[in-house]
N, C-alpha and C positions, 0 to 999 in steps of 0.2 A: 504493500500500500504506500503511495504516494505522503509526503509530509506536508505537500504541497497545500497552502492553505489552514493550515492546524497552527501557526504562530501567532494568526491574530494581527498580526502587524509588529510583531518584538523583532527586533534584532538579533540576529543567531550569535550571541557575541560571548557564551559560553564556555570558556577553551577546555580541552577534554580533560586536561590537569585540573584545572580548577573544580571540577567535576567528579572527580576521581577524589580530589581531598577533603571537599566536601563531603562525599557519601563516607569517607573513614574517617572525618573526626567530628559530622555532622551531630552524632548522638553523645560524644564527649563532651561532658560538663561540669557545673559542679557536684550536680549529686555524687559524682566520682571521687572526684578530687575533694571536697569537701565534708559530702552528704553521709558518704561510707562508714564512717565513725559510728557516727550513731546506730545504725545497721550491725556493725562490727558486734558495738555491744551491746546489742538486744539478742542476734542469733547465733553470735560466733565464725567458725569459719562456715557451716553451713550456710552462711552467705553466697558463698561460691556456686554452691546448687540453685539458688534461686536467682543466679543472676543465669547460669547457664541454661538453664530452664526458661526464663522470663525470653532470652535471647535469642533462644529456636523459636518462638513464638511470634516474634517482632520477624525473623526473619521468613516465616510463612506468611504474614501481610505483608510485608516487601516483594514478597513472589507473585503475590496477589496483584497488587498494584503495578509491580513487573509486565503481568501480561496486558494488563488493561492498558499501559502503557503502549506496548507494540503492534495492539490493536488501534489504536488513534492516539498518538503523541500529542498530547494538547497541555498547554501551562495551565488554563484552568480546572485542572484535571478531576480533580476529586468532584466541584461542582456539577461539570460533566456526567462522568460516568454516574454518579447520584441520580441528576435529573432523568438523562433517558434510560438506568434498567433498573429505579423503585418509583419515580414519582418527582415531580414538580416542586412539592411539598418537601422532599428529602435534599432535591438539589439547593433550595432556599435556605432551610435549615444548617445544613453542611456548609456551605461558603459563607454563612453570616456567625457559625460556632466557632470556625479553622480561623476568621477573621478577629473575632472576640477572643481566643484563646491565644492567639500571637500578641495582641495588644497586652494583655494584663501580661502576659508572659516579658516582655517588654518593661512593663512598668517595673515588676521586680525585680529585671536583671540591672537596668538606670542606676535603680533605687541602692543596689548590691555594687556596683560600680563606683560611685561616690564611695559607701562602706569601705571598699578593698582599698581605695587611693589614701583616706586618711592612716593607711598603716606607714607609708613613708611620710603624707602630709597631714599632721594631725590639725594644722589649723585651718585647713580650705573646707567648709561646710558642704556637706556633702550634698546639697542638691544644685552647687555649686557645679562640683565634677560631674553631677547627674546629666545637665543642661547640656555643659560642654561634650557629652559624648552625645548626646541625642540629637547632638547639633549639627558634629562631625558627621556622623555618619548617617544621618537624613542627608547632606549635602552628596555624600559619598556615594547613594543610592540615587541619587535626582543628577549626576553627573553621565553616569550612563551603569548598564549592567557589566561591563568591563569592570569597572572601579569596583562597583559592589561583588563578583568572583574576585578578585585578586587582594579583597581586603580579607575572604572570606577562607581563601587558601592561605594566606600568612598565618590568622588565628587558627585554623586548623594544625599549621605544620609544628608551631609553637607548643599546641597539645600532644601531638604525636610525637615527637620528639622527645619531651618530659616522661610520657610513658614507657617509647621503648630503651630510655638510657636509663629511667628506674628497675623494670625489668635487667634488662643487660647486666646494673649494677649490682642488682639484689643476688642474680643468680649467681655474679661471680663470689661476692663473697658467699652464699649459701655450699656450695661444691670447692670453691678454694679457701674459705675461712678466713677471708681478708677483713682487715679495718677491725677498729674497737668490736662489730657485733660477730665478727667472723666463726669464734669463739662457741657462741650460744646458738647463731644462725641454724636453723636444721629443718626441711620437711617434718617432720616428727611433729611440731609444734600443730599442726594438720589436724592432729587426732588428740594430744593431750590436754590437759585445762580443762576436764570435764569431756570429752572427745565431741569428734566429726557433730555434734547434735546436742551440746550442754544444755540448751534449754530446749530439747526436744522437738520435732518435726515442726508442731504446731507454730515454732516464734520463724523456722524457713518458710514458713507458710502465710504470714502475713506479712516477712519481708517483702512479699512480692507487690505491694501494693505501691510502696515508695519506690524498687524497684523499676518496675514499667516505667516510672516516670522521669528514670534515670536515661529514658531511651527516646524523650519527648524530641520531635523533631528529626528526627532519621526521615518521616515521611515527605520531608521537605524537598527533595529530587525530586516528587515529581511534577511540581511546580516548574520545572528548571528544563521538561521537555520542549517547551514552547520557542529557548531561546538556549538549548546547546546547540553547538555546530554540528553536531552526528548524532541526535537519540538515540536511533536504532542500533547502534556501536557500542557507544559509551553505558549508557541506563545500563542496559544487561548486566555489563562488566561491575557496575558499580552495586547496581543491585547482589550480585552474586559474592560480592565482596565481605557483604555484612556479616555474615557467617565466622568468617577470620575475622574479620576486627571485635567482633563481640571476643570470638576466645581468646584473642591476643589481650588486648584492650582493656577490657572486665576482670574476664578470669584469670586471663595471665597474671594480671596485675593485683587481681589479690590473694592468687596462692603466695606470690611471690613476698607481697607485703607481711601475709599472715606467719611465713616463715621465716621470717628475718626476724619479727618479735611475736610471742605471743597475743593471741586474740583480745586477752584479758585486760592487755596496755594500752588497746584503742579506747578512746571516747567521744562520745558526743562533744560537737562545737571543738573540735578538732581535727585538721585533717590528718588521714592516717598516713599520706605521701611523708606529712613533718615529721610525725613519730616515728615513720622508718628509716627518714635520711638523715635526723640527730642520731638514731642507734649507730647508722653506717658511718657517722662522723665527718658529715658532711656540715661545715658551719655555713651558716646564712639557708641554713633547707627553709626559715618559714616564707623568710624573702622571698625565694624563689618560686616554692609553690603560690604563695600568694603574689606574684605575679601571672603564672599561668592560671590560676582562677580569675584573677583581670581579664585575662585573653579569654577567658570562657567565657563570661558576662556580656563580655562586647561583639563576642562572635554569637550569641544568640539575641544581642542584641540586632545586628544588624539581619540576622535571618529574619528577623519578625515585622524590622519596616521593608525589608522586600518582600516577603511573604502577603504581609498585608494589604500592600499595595496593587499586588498584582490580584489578591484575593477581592478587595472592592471594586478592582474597575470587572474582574469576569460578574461579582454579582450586577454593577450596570449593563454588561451586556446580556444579561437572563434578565433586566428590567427587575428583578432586586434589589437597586440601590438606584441612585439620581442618573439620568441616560449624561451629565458632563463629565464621569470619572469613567467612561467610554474611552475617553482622547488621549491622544499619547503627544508628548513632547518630541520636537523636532531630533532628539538626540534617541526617539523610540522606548520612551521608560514613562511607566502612568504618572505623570506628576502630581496630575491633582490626588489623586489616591494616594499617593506617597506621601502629600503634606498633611491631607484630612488623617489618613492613621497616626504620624510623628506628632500632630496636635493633640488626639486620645492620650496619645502614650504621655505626653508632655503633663497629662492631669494626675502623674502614680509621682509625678517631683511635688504637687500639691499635695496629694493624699499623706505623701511620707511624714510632710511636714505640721498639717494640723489633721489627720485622722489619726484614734487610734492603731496600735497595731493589728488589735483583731480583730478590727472594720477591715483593715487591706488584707488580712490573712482568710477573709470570707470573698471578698475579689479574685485573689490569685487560685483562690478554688473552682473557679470556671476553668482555667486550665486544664483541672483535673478531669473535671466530667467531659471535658473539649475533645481530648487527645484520645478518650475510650471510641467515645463517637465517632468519627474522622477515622480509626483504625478498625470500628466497626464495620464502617458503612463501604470500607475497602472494599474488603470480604465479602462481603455481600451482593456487591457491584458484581465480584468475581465470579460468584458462583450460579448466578442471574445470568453475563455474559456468558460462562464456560456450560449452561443447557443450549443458549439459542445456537450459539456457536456449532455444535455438537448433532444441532439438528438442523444444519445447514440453515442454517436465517440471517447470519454472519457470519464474516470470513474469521476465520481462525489464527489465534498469533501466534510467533512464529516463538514467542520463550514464556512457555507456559508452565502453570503451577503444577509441582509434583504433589500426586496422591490427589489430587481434586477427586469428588467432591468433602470427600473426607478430613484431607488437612486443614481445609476450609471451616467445617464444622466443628472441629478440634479447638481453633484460635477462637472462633466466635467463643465455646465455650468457658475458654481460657479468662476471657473478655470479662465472660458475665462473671466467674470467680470473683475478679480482681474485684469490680462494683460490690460485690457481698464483701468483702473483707474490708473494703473500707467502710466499712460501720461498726466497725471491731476496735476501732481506735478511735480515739476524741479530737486529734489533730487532722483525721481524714474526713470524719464523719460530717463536716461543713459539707462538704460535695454534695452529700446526698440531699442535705438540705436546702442549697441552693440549686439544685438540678432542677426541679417542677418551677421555680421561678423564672430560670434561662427557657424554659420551653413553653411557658406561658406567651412570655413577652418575647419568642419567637414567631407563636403561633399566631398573636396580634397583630405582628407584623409585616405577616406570610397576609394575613384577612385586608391586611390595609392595603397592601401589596397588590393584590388581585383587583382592589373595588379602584383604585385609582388608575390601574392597566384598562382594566374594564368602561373607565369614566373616559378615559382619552380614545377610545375605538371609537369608529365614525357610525352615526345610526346606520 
């Protein structure tokens, strides 16, 4: 099938590297670098199973949306595929949840950006650095999509790099007993401190819920069809890639951790990278991690005003949103869409500063329920496409999911898990409460939507 027509009017200005580094450090964040501690010591190293676990699961909706992909490359894609194989209704809902769930995703990572700066600059107020990076790199994004791939490869390479030299570093002293930890360093630490399951299956089991969310954003490729230079080339490859970077990435990186120090040494509001690269005797480790948690902030910061952007003008072209975030800038990038989202986002440097916390900690929970949805309605798409397909009604793509229909109803299930366990905890459990409010004041807007499409058709 022809691509021809499926851009929209974007610029194929993509490069396959940029594309390539994005899909492998696309899902690296803070939950990683930062988040893990707390993980660490609630399930122990049984962590490692529920990220490997959580990560075959991510990588069956990547397959998912792999094939949707090589059936019609389209940046608006998830919109898309929603509207034409469940409903009009679903395509509305999906690009205005993926749009809602990048912005607040956005507001916390600003918000988290000012945080990380005042550890070298303790006196620049932090909604100070928030502005300045939301400033930067809304300019970054409105400059062209070049700028915004090549600011997005650097943050990437910055993560990658940190992890495979932690790795690299860990193993070497773990097998050659190098440095102050070289000593204690041992695989063994795996199973002792209570072993593989100190707090027993059930606390691997409700890892999963912060987990998944440690992978928020991998679905962002396929935004990115509309305006690489080769989809049908690159996507595949990067798609198939996820697999390795979860093991490498994740696991690698916390057998590695969990063996250089015992389980028991991580904690909450701690990253476990510092606690591993003070034992290896590395001085300035918190500097340095908390520089790459910088680069992670701003690297999902800037996913969220391109994501956004391009997510508002497809909802104007399904006439779910205003028909002037349609237009594209002479440079081929939605501008108005990319300013009306950088202004939303611009209201989480207010909220920081005169709302409480657990007013914004009820905000950033629309993410939560965001990223099930949108990795729901993949699947879904998929498994809708892969009957009609099947029975000659559409043509068939050419990198199709293994095990359909099966591995399909597998991750759905997986899906609904996760949504049941986050009622298990008090820190998750917001989600569920604000879930029936996001889909109210969807549904309102889906009704308004219709009656003023419906008022503008000619008698």
């Amino acid at each position: 099938m022809s691509d021809q027509g499926t851009d929209e009017g974007y610029a194929r200005g993509l490069k396959n590297r940029q594309i390539s580094m994005m899909a492998i450090g696309g899902a690296i964040g803070t939950g990683l670098f930062l988040g893990a501690g707390a993980a660490i010591e609630t399930s122990g190293p049984a962590l490692i199973v529920s990220y490997a676990v959580a990560g075959a699961v991510i990588f069956l909706i990547m397959r998912a949306l792999g094939e949707l992909l090589m059936y019609r490359p389209v940046s608006r894609s998830f919109v898309d595929y929603a509207e034409e194989f469940v409903g009009r209704f679903a395509g509305f809902a999906t690009g205005w949840v993926y749009w809602l769930m990048w912005v607040v995703t956005a507001m916390a990572e600003i918000t988290a950006a000012g945080i990380y700066v005042q550890y070298w600059f303790p006196d620049i107020p932090q909604w100070v650095t928030a502005a300045v990076v939301l400033g930067l790199l809304f300019l970054a994004n409105l400059i062209s999509v070049k700028v915004f791939g090549e600011f997005e490869f650097w943050f990437s390479m910055i993560k990658v790099v940190t992890i495979v030299g932690a790795i690299v570093l860990g193993l070497a002293v773990i097998i050659f007993g190098l440095g102050p930890a070289g000593e204690h360093a041992s695989f063994a630490h795996l199973v002792s401190d209570g072993g593989f399951l100190p707090h027993g299956a059930g606390s691997a089991l409700l890892a999963l819920q912060s987990v998944m969310f440690a992978y928020l954003g991998v679905e962002l490729i396929g935004l990115t069809a509309g305006e690489a230079e080769n989809p049908r080339v690159v996507l595949p490859k990067a798609i198939n890639s996820v697999m390795v970077r979860i093991g490498v990435f994740y696991v690698g990186a916390l057998v590695v951790l969990l063996s250089l120090v015992p389980w028991t040494e991580f904690h909450g509001g701690e990253s476990p990278f510092v606690r591993a690269f003070d034992a290896v005797g590395i001085h300035g480790a918190a500097g340095i991690i908390q520089f790459v948690v910088l680069t992670a902030a701003l690297s999902s910061c800037n996913s969220g005003i391109y994501s956004t952007g391009r997510m508002l003008r497809t909802l104007a072209v399904h006439r779910a949103a205003p028909k002037r975030f349609t237009r594209l800038s002479g440079r081929q990038v939605p501008a108005a869409s990319i300013t009306v989202s950088a202004l939303v986002m611009a209201l989480g440097i207010l909220l920081n500063a005169f709302v409480p916390e657990k007013a914004f900690a009820y905000i950033t929970s629309v993410a939560t329920v965001g990223v099930l949805w949108i990795w729901g309605i993949i699947v879904v798409c998929q498994l809708i496409y892969r009957r009609r397909s099947d029975r000659g009604e559409l043509p068939a793509s050419e990198f199709r999911m293994p095990g359909a229909p099966w591995t399909g109803y597998l991750a759905l299930a997986f899906l609904a898990l996760v949504v049941v366990l986050l009622g298990f905890s008090e820190d998750t459990r917001v989600a569920l409460y604000v879930t029936p409010i996001v889909a109210v004041v969807i549904a309102v807007g889906y009704l308004l939507s219709n009656r003023s499409a419906k008022a503008k058709q000619p008698a």
